[in-house]
N, C-alpha and C positions, 0 to 999 in steps of 0.2 A: 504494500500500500504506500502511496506517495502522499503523507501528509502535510500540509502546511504547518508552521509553528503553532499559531493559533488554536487550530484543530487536536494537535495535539496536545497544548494545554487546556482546553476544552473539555477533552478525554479523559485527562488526569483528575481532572475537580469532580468530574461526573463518577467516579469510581469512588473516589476519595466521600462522595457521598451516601454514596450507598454502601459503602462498608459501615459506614455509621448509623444506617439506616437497619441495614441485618443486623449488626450486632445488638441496637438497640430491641430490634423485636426478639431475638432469640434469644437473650441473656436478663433482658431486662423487665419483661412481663410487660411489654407494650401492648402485645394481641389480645392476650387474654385478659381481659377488663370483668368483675365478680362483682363489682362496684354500680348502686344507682346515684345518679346527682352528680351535676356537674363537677362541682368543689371536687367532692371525693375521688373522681376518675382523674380529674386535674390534678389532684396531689398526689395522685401515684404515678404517674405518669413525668411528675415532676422528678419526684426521688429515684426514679428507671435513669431518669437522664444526668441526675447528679450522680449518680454511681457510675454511670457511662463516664462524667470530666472527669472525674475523681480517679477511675481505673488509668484513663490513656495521659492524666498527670503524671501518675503516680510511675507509668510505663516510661515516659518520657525523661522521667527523673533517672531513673534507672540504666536508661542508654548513652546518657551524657557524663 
């Protein structure tokens, strides 16, 4: 494939989202929601996602 620079960072962000995207549903109980009311689906959804920065922080710390 003969990409442009562009397209290929284009590429990279689009990946780079959706790993964040699977991990958040597979590790972090995005999908399966047991919860009625907004608030409460809101706040676990929130804490999925703090445990998400919190991991790839904490990952990041770790490689440097």
């Amino acid at each position: 494939m003969k990409w442009q620079p562009a397209d290929a960072k284009r590429y990279k962000e689009r990946m780079k989202c959706e790993r964040v995207n699977a991990m958040s549903k597979s590790f972090y109980s995005v999908t399966n929601i047991w919860y009625r009311g907004y608030e409460k689906v809101n706040c676990q959804a929130m804490f999925g996602i703090l445990t998400l920065a919190a991991t790839l922080i904490l990952n990041l710390v770790d490689t440097t």
